[in-house]
KOLRO-198956 format. One record per residue: y negated, z negated, x of N, C-alpha, C, O in turn. Coordinates in nm, 4 decimals. Layout:
<pts>
PT:Y:Z:X:Y:Z:X:Y:Z:X:Y:Z:X
...
</pts>
This chain:
<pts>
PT:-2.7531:-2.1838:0.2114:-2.8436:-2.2547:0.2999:-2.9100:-2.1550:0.3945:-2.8653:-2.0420:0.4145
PT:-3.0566:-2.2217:0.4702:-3.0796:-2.0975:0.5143:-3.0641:-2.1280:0.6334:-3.0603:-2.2490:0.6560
PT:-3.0489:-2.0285:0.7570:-3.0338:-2.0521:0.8722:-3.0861:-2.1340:0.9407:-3.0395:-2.1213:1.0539
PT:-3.1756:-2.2319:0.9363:-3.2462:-2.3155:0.9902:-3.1954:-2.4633:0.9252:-3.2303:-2.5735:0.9678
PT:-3.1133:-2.4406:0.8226:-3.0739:-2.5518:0.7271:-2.9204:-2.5676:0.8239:-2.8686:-2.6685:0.8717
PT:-2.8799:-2.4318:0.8271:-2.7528:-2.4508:0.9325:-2.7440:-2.4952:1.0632:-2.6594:-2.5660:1.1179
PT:-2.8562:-2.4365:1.1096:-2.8819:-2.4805:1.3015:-2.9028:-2.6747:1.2728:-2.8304:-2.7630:1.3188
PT:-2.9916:-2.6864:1.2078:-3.0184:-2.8496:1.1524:-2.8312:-2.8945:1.1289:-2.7856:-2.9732:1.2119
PT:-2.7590:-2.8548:1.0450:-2.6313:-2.8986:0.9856:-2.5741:-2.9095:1.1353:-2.5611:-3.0251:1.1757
PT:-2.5345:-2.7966:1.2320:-2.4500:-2.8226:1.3271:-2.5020:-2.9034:1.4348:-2.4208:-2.9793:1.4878
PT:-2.6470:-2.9029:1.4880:-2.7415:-2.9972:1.5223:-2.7185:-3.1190:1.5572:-2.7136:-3.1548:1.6749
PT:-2.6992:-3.2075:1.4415:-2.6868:-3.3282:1.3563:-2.5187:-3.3331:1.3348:-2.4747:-3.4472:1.3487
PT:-2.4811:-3.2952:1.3233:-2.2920:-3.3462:1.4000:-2.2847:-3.3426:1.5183:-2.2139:-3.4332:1.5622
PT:-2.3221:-3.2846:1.5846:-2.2953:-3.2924:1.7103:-2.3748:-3.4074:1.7778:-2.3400:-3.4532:1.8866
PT:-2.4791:-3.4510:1.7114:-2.5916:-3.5652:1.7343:-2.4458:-3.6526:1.6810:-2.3765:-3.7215:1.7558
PT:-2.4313:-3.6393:1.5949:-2.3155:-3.7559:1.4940:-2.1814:-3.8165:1.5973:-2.1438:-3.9240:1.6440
PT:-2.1419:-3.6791:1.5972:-1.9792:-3.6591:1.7386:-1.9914:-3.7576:1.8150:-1.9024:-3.8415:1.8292
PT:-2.0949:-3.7604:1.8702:-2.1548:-3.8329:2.0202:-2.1573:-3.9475:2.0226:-2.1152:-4.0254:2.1081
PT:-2.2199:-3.9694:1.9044:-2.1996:-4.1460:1.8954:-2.0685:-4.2081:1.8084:-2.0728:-4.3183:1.7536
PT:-1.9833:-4.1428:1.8062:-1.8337:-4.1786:1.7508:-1.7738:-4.2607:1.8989:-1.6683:-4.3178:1.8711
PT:-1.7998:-4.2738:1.9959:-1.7552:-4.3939:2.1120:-1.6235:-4.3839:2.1214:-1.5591:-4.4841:2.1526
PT:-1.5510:-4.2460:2.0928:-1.3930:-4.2608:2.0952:-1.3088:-4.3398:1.9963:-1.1991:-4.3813:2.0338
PT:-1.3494:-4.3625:1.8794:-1.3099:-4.3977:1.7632:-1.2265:-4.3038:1.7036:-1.2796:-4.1976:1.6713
PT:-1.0890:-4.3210:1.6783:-1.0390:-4.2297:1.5802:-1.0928:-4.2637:1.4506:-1.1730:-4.1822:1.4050
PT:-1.0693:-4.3561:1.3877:-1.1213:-4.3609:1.2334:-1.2398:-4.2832:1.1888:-1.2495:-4.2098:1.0905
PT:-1.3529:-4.3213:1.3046:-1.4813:-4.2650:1.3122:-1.4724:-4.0716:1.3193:-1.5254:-3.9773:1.2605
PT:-1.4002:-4.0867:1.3981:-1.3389:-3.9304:1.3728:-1.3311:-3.8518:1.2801:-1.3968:-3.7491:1.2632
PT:-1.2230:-3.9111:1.1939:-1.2089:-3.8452:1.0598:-1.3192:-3.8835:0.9713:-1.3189:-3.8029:0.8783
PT:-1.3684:-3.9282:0.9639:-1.4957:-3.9772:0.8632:-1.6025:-3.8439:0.9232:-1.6329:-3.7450:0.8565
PT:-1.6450:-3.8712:1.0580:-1.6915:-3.7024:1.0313:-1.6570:-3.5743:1.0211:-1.7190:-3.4775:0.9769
PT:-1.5211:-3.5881:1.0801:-1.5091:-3.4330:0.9859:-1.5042:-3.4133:0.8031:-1.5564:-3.3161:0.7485
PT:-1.4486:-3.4990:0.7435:-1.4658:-3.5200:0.6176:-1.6277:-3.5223:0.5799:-1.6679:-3.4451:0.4928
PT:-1.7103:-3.6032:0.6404:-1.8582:-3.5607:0.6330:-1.9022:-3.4051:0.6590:-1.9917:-3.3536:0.5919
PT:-1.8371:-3.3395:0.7548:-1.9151:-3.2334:0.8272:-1.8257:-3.1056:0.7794:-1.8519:-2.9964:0.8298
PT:-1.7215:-3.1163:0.6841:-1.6181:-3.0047:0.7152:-1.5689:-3.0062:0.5809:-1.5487:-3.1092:0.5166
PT:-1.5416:-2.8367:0.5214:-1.5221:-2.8396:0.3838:-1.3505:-2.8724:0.3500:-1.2936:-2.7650:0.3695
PT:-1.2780:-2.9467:0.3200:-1.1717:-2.9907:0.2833:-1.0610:-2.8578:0.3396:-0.9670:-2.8766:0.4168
PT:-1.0950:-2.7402:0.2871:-1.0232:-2.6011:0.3436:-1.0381:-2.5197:0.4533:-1.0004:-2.4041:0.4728
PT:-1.1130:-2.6156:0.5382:-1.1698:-2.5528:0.6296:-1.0338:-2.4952:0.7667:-0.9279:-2.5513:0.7945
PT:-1.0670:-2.4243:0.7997:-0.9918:-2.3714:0.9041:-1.0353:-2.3068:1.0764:-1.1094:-2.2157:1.1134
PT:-0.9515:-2.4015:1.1467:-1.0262:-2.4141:1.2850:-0.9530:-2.3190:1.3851:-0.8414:-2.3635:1.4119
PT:-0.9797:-2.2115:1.4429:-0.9704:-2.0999:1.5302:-0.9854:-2.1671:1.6344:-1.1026:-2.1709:1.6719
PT:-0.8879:-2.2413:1.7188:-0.8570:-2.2765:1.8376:-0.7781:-2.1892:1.9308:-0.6814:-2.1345:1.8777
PT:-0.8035:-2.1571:2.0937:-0.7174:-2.1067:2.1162:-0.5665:-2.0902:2.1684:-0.5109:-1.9920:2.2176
PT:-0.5156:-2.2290:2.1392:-0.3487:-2.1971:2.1347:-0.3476:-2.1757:1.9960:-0.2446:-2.1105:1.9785
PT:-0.4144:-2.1962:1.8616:-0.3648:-2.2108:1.7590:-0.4621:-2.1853:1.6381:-0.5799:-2.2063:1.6668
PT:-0.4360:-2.1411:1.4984:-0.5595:-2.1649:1.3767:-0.4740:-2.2912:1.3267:-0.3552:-2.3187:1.3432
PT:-0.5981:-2.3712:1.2461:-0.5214:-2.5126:1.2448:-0.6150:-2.5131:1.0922:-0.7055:-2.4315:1.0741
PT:-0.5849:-2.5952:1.0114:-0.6394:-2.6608:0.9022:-0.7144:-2.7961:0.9163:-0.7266:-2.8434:1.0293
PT:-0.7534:-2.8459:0.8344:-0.8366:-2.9201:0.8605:-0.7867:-3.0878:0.9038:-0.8655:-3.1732:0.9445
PT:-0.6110:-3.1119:0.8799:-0.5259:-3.2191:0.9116:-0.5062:-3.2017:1.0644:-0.5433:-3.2867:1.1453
PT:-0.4409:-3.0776:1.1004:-0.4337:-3.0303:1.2028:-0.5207:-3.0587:1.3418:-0.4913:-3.0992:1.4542
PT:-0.6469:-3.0150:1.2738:-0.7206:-2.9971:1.3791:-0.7901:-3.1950:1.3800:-0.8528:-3.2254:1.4815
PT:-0.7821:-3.2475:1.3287:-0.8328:-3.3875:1.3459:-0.7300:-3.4578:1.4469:-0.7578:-3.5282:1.5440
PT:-0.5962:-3.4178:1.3957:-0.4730:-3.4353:1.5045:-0.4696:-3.4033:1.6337:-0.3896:-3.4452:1.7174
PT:-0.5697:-3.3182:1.6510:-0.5726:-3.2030:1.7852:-0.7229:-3.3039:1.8497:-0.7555:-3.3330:1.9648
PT:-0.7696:-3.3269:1.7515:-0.8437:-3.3826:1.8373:-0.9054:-3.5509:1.8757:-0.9955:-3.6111:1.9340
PT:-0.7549:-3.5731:1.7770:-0.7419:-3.7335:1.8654:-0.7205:-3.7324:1.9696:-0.7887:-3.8206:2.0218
PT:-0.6597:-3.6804:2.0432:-0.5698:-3.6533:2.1692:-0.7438:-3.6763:2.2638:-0.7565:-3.6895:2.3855
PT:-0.8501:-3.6746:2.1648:-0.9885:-3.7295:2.2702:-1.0166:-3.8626:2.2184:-1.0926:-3.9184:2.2975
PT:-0.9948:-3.9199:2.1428:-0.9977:-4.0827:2.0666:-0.9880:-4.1520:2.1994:-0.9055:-4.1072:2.2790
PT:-1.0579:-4.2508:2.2326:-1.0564:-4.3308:2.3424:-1.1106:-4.2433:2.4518:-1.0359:-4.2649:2.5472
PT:-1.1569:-4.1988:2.4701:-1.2361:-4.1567:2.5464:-1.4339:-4.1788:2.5182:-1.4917:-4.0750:2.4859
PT:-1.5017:-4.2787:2.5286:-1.5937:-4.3427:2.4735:-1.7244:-4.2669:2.5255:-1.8377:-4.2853:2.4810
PT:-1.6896:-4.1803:2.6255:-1.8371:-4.1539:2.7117:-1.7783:-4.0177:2.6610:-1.7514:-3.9750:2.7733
PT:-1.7488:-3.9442:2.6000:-1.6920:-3.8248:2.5541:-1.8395:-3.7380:2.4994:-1.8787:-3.7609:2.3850
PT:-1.8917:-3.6707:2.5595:-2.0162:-3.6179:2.4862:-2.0485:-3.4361:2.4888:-2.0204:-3.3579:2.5796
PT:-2.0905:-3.4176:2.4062:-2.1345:-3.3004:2.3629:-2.2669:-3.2549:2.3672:-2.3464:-3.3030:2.2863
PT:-2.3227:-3.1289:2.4874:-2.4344:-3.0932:2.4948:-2.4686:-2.9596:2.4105:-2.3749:-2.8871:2.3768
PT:-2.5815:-2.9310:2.3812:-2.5588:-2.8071:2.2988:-2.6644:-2.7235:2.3824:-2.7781:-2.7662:2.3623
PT:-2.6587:-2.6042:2.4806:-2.7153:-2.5700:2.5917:-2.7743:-2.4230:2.5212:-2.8617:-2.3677:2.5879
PT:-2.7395:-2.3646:2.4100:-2.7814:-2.2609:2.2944:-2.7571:-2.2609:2.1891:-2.6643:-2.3255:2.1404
PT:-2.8145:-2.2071:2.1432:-2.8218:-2.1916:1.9860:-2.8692:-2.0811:1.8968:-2.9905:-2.0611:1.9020
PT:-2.8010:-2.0064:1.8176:-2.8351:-1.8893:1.7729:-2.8186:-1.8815:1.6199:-2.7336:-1.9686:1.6016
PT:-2.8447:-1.8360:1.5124:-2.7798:-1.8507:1.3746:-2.8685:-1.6738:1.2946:-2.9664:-1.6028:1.3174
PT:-2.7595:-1.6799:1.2040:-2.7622:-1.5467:1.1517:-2.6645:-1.5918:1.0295:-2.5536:-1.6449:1.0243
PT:-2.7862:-1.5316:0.9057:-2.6695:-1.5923:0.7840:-2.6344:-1.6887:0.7722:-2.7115:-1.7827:0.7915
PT:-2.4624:-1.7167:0.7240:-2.4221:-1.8351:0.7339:-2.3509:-1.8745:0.8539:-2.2847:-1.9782:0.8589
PT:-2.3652:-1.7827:0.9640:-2.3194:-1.7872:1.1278:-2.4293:-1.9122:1.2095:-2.5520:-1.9102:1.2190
PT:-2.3426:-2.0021:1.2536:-2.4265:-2.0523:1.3665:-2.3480:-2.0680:1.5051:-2.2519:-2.1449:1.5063
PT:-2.3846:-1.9972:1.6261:-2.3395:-2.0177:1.7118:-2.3513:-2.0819:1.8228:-2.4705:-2.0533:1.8341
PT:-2.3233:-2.1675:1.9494:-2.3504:-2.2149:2.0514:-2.2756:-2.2157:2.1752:-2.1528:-2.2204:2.1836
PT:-2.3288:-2.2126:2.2368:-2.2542:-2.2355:2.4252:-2.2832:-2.4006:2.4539:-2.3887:-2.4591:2.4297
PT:-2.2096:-2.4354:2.4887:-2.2209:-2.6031:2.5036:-2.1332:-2.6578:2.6561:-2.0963:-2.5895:2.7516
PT:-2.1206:-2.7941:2.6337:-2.1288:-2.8246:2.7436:-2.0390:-2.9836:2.6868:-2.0847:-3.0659:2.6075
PT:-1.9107:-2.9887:2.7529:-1.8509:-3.1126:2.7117:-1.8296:-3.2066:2.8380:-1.8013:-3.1606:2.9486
PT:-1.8407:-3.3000:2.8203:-1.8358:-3.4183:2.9643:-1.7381:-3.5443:2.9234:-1.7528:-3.6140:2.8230
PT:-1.6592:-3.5552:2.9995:-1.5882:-3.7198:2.9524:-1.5120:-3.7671:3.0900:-1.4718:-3.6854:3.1729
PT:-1.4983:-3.8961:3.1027:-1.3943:-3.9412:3.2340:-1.2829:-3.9467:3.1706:-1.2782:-3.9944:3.0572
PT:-1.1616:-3.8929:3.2412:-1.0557:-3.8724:3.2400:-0.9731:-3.9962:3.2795:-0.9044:-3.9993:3.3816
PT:-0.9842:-4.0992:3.1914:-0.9463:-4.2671:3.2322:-0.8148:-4.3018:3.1386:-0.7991:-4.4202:3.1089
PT:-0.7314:-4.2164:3.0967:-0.6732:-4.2229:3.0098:-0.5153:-4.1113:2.9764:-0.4984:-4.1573:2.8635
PT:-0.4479:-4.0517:2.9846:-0.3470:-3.9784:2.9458:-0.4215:-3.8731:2.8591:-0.4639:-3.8977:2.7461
PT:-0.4323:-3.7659:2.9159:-0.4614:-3.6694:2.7661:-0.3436:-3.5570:2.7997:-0.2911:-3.5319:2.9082
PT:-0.3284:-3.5185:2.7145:-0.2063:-3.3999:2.6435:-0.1038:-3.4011:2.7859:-0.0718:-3.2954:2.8402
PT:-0.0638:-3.5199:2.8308:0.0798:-3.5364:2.9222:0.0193:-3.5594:3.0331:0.0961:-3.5950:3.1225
PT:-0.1434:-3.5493:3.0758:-0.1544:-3.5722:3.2018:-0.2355:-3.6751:3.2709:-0.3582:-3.6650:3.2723
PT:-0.1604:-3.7957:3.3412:-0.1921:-3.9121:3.3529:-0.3835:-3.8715:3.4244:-0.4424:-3.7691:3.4589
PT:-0.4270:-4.0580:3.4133:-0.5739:-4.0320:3.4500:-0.5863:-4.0221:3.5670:-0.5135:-4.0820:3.6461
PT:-0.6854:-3.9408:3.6024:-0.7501:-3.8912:3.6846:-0.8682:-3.9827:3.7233:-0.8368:-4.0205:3.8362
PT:-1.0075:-4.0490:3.6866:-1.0732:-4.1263:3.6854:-1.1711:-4.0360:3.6658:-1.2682:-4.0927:3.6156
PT:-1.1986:-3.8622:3.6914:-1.2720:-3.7990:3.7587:-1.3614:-3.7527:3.5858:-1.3172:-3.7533:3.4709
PT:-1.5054:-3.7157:3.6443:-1.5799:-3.6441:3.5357:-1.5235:-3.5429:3.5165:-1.4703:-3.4836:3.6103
PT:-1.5201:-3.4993:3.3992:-1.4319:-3.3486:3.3492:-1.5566:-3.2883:3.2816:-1.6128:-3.3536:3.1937
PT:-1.5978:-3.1801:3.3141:-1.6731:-3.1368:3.2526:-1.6486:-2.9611:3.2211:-1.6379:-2.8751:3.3085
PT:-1.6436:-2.9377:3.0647:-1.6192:-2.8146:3.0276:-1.7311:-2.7532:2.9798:-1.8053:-2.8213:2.9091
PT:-1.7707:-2.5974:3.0106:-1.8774:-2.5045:2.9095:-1.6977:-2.4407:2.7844:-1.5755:-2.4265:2.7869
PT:-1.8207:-2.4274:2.6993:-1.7253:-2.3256:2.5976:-1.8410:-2.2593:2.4745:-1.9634:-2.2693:2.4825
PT:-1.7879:-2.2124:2.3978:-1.8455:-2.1196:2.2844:-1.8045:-2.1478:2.1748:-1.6836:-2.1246:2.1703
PT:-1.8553:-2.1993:2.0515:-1.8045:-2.1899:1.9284:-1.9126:-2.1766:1.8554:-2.0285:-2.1947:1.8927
PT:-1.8701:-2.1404:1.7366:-1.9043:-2.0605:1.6225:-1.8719:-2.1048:1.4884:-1.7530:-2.1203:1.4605
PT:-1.9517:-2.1250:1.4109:-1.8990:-2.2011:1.2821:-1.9683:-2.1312:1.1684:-2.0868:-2.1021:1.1844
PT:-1.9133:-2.1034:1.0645:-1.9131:-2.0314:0.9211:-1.9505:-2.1578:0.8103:-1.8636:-2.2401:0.7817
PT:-2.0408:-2.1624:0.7714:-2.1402:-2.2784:0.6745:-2.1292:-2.2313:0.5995:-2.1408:-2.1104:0.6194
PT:-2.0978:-2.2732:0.4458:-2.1190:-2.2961:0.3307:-2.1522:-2.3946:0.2078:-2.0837:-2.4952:0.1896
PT:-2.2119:-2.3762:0.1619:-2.2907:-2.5217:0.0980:-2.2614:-2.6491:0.1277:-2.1992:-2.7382:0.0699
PT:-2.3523:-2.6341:0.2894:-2.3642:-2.7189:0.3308:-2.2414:-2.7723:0.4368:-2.2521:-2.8702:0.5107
PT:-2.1912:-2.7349:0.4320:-2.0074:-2.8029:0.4703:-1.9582:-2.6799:0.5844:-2.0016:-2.5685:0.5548
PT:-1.8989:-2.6843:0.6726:-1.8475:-2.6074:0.8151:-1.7186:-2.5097:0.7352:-1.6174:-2.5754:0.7107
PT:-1.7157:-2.4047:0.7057:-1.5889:-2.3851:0.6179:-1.4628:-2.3263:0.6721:-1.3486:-2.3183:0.6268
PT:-1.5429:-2.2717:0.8298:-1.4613:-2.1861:0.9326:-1.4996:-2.2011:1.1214:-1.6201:-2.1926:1.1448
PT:-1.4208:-2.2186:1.2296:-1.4620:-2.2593:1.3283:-1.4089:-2.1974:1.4364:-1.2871:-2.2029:1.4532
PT:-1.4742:-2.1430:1.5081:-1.3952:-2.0757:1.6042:-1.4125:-2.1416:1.7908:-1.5233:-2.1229:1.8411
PT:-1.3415:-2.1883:1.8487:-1.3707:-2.2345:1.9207:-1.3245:-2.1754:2.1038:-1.2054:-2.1877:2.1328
PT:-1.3811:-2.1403:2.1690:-1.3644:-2.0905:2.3400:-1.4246:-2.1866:2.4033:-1.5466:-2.1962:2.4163
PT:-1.3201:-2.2826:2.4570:-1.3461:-2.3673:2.5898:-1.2822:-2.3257:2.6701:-1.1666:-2.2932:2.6431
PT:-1.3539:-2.3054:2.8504:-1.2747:-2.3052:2.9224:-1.1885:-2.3640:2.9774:-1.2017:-2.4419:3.0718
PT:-1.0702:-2.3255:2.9120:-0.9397:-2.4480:2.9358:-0.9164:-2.4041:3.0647:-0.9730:-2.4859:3.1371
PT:-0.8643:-2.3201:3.1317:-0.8046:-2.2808:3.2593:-0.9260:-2.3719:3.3599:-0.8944:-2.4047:3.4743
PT:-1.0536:-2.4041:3.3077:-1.1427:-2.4852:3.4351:-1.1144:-2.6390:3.4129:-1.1274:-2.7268:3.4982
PT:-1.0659:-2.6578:3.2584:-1.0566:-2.7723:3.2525:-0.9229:-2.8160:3.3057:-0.9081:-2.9347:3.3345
PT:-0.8142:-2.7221:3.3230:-0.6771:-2.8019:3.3518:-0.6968:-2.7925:3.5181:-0.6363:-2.8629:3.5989
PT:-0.7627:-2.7234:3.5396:-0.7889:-2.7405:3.6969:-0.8720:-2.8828:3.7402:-0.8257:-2.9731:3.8099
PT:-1.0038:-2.8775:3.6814:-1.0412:-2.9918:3.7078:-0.9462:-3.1256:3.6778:-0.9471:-3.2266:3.7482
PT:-0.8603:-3.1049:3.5535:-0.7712:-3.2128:3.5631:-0.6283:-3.2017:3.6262:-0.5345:-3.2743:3.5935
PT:-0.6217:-3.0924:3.7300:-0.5297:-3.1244:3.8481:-0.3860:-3.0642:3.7711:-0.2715:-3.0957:3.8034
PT:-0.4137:-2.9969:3.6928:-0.2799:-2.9532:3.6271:-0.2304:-2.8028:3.6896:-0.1145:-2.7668:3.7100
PT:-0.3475:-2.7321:3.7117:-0.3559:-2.6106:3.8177:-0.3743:-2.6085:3.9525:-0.4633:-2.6545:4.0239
PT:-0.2977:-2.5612:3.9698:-0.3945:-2.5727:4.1286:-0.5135:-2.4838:4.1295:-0.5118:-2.3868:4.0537
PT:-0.5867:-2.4983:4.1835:-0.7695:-2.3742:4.2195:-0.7473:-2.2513:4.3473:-0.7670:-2.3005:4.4584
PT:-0.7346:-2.2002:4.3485:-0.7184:-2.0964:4.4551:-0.8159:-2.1147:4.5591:-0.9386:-2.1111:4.5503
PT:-0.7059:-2.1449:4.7089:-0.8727:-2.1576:4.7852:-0.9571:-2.0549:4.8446:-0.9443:-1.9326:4.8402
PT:-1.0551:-2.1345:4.9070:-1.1256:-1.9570:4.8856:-1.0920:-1.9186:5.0221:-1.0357:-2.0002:5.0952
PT:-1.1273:-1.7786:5.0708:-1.0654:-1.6790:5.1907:-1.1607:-1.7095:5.2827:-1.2796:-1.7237:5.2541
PT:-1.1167:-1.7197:5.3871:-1.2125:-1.7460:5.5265:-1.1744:-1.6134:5.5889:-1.2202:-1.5814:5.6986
</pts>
């Protein structure tokens, strides 16, 4: 595919993601749409497979206002990369930590490896250390007077 076929491919899931309303079922139906069966996801506590990482990311299922901005975009080959921008209210328990009510909003970086047509490799940098702060799991250092 050519690079413009890829920027369009990751584009258009992420158009897709958005309107999944916190649906798990809906979930897996797009990664199975968007993701080659062997695909393998470069997270950073972990590399995960493609069971794995759908598992990893129920833990956002129910979360309905959960959305994905895409703030760049770059592609080379079968490389497409972006800096983005994730937003959701924290109305809910995620990974042990009760709700918060508060907007959570993360930047991060990922990178995805396309092959006919299908995501085959994913590498993903969110800033977790801003996100466990914003969700009160860190404390923030205050600043020096």
């Amino acid at each position: 595919m050519s690079t413009k076929r890829n920027k369009e491919l990751v584009s258009q899931g992420i158009k897709d993601w958005n309107e999944l309303g916190g649906d798990s079922a809906k979930m897996r139906n797009w990664y199975e749409k968007y993701n080659a069966p062997s695909a393998t996801y470069h997270r950073l506590s972990r590399d995960m497979n493609l069971e794995q990482s759908i598992q990893y990311m129920n833990d956002y299922s129910g979360f309905p206002d959960l959305k994905f901005s895409i703030d760049d975009m770059v592609a080379e080959g079968n490389k497409v990369a972006l800096r983005y921008t994730m937003q959701f209210t924290h109305d809910k328990t995620l990974r042990g930590i009760p709700a918060t009510g508060k907007l959570i909003v993360v930047k991060g970086v990922q990178i995805f490896s396309i092959a006919a047509g299908k995501i085959v490799e994913s590498w993903d940098f969110p800033d977790s250390l801003g996100a466990m702060t914003q969700l009160g799991a860190i404390l923030s250092a205050a600043p020096k007077k």
